[in-house]
N, C-alpha and C positions, 0 to 999 in steps of 0.2 A: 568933319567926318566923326560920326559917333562910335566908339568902341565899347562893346558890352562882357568885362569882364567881371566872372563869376570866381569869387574868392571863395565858395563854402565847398566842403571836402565831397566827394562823389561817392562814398562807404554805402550812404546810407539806404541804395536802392539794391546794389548788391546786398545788403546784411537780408533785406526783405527776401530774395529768392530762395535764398538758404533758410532761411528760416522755415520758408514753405514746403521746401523737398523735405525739410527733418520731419515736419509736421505730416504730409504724405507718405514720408515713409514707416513715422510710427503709427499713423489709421492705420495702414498697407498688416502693419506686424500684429497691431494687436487686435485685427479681423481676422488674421490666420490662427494666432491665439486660439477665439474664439469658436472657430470652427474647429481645431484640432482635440480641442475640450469638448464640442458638440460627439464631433466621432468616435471620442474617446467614451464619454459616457453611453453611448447608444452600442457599442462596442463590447462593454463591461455587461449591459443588461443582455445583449444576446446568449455573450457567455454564460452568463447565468443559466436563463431557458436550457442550452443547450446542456448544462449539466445535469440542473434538476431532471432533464427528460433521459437524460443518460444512466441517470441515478435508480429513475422509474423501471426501464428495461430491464437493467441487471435486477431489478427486484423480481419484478415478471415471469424473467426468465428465471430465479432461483425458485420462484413459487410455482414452477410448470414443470422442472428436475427435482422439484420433491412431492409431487404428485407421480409423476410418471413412477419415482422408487418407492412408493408408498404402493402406488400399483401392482409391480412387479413381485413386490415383497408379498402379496395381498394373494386369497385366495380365488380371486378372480380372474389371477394371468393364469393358475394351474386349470381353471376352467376353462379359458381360452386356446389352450395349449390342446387341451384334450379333445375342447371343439372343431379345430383345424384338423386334428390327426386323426379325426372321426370323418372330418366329408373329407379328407384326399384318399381315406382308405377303402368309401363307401361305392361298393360295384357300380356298373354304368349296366344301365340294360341294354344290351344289348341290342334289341331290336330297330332301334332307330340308325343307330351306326351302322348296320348290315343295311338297310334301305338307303341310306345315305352312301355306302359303299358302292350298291349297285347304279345309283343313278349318274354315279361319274363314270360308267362302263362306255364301252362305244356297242352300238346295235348289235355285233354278232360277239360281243363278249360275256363270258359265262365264268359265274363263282364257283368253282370244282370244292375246297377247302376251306373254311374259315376256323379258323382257333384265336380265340380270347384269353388272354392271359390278365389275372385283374390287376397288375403294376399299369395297365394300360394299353397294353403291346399287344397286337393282329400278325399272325401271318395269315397269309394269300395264299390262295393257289388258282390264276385266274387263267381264263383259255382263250385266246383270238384267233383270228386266222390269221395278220399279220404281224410282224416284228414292231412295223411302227404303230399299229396298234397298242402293246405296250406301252412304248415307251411317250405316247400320248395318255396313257392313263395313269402313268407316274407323275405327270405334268401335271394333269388334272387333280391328284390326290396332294402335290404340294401346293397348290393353288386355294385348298378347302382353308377353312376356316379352322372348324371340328379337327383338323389335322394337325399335330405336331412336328411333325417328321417321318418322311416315307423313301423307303428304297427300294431300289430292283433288285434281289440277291439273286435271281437266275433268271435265262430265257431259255428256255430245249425246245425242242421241233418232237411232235408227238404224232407216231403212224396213224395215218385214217382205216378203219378196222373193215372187214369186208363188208359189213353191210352199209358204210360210209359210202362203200368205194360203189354198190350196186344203186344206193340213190344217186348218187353223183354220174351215176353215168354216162347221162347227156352230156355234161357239161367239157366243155374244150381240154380244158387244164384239172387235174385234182393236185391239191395242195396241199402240203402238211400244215396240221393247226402246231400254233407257241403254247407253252403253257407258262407264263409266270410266275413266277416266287416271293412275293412281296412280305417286307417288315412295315410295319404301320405303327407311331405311338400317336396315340390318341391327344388331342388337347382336352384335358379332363373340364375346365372351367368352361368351357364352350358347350363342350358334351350337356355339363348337366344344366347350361343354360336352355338347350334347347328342348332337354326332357322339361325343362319349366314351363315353354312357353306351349309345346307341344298338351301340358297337363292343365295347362291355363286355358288354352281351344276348346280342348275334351270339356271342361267345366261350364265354361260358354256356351257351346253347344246342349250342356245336357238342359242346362236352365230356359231356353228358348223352349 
């Protein structure tokens, strides 16, 4: 019977796997190295961009607040100044707002008063035959465009006078007519848009 014994030491195939995990683990280290040094410098060049561009702004913007105070300082802003407070002072004619008043009326509605104040401000003095008539043509008048702001400061009932009372006399019922009291303030920028577009027509028209 043959026995096969091995006298030489067994080290040396363990020394090999170690060897290989050191060597794995320093590739392993010095590709993260490598990559952490990629993102580092692509990192550094963003910052860069993003300063320079940050740097541009603040210029921009200091060159766009000393124009504006150049501006102001300038006698262009007192021309401008005086421009504005020439069209918010400049009348409205009238006549288009009074046809624009009426046509928000309901059928048996009637203009008794109108007064023009040039801040802008109408009072009314309008006549129905009934309550909700009114108070549908307050609807109407906050509904406009042309309008800034409208209220109803009264409603009264007004006697129908005898010769109302001798046309009416067929009729089943006689009723007293409302007479409204209306505050109107005008939207000015509207108004004189449409005297614009209204005076742009008439131009149109005359040139055909």
């Amino acid at each position: 019977m043959l026995v096969d014994i091995n006298l030489l030491p067994q080290n040396e195939k363990g020394s090999r796997q170690w060897l290989y995990v050191v060597i794995g683990v320093l590739s392993v280290g010095i590709l993260a190295l490598m990559i952490l040094l990629f993102l580092a410098v692509n990192i550094g060049k963003d910052v860069d961009v993003l300063t320079t561009e940050l740097q541009g702004t603040k210029q921009l913007r200091a060159e766009k607040e000393q124009s504006i105070s150049d501006f102001e300082s300038s006698d262009a802003w007192v021309q401008l100044e005086s421009a504005v407070s020439w069209a918010e002072s400049y009348p409205i004619d009238t006549v288009p707002v009074l046809n624009h008043l009426v046509e928000l009326l309901p059928e048996r509605g009637f203009v008794k008063e109108f007064t023009y104040a040039e801040d802008g401000s109408i009072q009314l003095s309008i006549q129905f035959d009934t309550s909700s008539e009114a108070a549908y043509y307050l609807t109407h008048l906050k509904g406009s465009r042309y309008i800034q702001e409208a209220t109803l400061l009264s409603l009264a009932t007004e006697s129908i006078s005898e010769n109302d009372s001798l046309t009416a006399v067929n009729t089943e019922t006689i009723l007293p007519r409302y007479i409204g009291q209306y505050e109107v303030t005008l939207n000015r920028a509207e108004i004189k848009e449409m005297e614009t577009e209204e005076t742009s027509e008439e131009q149109g028209g005359d040139s055909e």
